[in-house]
C-alpha positions in Angstrom: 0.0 0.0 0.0 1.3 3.4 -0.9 1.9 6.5 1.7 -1.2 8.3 0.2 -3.5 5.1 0.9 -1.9 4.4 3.9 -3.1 7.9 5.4 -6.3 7.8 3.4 -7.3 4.6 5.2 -6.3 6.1 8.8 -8.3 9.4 8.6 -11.6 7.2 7.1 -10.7 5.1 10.3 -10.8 8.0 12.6 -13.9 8.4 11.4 -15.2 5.1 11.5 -15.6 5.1 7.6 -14.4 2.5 5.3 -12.4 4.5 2.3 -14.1 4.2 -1.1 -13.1 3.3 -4.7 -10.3 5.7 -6.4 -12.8 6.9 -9.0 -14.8 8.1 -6.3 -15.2 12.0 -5.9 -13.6 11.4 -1.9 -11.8 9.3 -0.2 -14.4 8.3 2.3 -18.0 9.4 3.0 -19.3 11.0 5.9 -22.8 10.5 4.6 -24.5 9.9 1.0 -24.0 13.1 -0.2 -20.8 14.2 2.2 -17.4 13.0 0.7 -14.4 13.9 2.2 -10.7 14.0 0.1 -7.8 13.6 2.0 -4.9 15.4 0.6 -1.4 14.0 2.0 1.9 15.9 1.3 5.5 14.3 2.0 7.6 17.1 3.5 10.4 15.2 1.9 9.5 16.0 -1.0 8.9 19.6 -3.3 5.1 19.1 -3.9 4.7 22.8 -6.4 1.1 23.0 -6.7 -0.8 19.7 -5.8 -3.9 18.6 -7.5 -6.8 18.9 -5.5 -9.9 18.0 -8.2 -11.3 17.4 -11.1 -12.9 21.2 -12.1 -15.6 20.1 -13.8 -16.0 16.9 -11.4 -16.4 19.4 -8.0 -18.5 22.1 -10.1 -21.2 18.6 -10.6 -21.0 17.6 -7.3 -21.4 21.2 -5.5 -24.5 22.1 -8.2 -26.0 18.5 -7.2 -26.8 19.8 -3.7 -24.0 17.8 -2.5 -21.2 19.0 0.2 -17.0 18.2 -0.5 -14.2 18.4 2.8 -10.9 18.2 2.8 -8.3 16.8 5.4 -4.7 18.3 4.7 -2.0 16.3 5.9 1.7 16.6 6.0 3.9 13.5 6.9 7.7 12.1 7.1 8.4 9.1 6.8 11.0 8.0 9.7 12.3 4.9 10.0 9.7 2.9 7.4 6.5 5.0 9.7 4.4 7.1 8.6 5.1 10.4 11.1 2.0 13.0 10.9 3.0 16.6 11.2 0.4 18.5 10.7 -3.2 18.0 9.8 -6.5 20.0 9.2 -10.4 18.9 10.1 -12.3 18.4 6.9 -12.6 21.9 5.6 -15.4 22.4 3.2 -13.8 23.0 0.1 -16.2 25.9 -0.2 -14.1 27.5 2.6 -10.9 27.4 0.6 -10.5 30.4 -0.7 -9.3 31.3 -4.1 -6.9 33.4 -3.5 -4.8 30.0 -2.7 -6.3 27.5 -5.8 -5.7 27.9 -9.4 -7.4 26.0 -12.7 -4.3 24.3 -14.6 -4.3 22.3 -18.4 -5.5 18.7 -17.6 -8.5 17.2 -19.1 -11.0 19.9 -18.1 -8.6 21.5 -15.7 -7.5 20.7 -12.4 -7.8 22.8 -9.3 -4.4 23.0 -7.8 -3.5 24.5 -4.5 -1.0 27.2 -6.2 -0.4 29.2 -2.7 -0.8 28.1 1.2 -3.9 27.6 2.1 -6.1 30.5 2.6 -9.7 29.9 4.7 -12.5 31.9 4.5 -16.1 31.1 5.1 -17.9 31.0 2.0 -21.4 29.9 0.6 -21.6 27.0 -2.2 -22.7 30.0 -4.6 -19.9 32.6 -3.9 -17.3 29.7 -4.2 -19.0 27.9 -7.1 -19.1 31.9 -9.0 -15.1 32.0 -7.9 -15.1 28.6 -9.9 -16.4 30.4 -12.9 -13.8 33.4 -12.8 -10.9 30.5 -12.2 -12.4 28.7 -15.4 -12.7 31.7 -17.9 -8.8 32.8 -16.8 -8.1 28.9 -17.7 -9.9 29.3 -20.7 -8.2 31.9 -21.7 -4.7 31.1 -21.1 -5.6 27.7 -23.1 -7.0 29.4 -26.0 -3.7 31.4 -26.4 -2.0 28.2 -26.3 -3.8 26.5 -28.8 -3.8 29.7 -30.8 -0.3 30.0 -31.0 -0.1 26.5 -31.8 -2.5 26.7 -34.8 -0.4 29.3 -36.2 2.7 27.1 -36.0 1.1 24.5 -37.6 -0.7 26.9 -39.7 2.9 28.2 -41.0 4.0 25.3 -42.0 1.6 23.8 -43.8 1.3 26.9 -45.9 5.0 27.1 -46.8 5.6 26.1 -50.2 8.3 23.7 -49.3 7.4 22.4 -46.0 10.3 20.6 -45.3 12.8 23.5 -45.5 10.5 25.7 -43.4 10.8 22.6 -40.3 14.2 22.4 -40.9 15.5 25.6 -40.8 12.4 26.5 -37.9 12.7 23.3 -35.8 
């Protein structure tokens, strides 16, 4: 069992929850409609920026009615244990601000915690309309990527003799 599962499986157990599948939305449930993810971070490690969710995934949960918490956890590992240095209470993702997440290029985007975490008490609505503003600056910052490389490819399939355009541009 990995370090992740390892911790997954102890915080479900200190809640007397059994941990769930890995395509599920949390890593245990606190009821039906109450998943909880637990995040773990090795502090021997550099972690830049880790993956929190699925964009589109949390923005279909949250509009369902549903509720989302998150456990942070920082850990060693010290002589083959698993050492626990620090750990949150499930934090309704709703209450992460974000001035701490960001929306970054995989699949439909990925929230990724880009700064240290930053909590402020906030309804479903306010953070779901944050969502929106994350998405369109994602959006855009795709577009200008895709745009640029349209005109690359555009370039080169208009030269008259493509090869010597990749050649001497590649």
């Amino acid at each position: 069992m990995d370090n992740y599962e390892t911790i997954e499986d102890m915080y479900a157990k200190k809640y007397n929850k059994e941990t769930t599948t890995r395509k599920s939305i949390g890593d245990f449930f606190l009821s039906d409609t109450h998943a909880v993810d637990v995040k773990s971070n090795d502090l021997n490690k550099n972690n830049y920026s880790p993956n929190i969710i699925s964009a589109s995934k949390v923005e279909r949960w949250l509009t369902q009615g549903k509720d989302l918490s998150l456990i942070f956890v920082d850990y060693i590992v010290a002589n083959g244990e698993i050492e626990i240095k620090k750990d949150t209470k499930p934090i309704p993702i709703q209450n992460i601000s974000w001035d701490c997440l960001t929306i970054q290029a995989q699949g439909k985007g990925v929230i990724q915690k880009s700064k240290p975490l930053v909590i402020k008490e906030c309804s479903k609505e306010e953070w779901l309309e944050g969502l929106a503003k994350a998405y369109l600056v994602f959006i855009n910052k795709e577009r200008a990527k895709l745009d640029k490389l349209e005109k690359k490819h555009a370039n080169i399939t208009n030269s008259s003799d493509f090869f010597e355009f990749y050649v001497k541009n590649f």
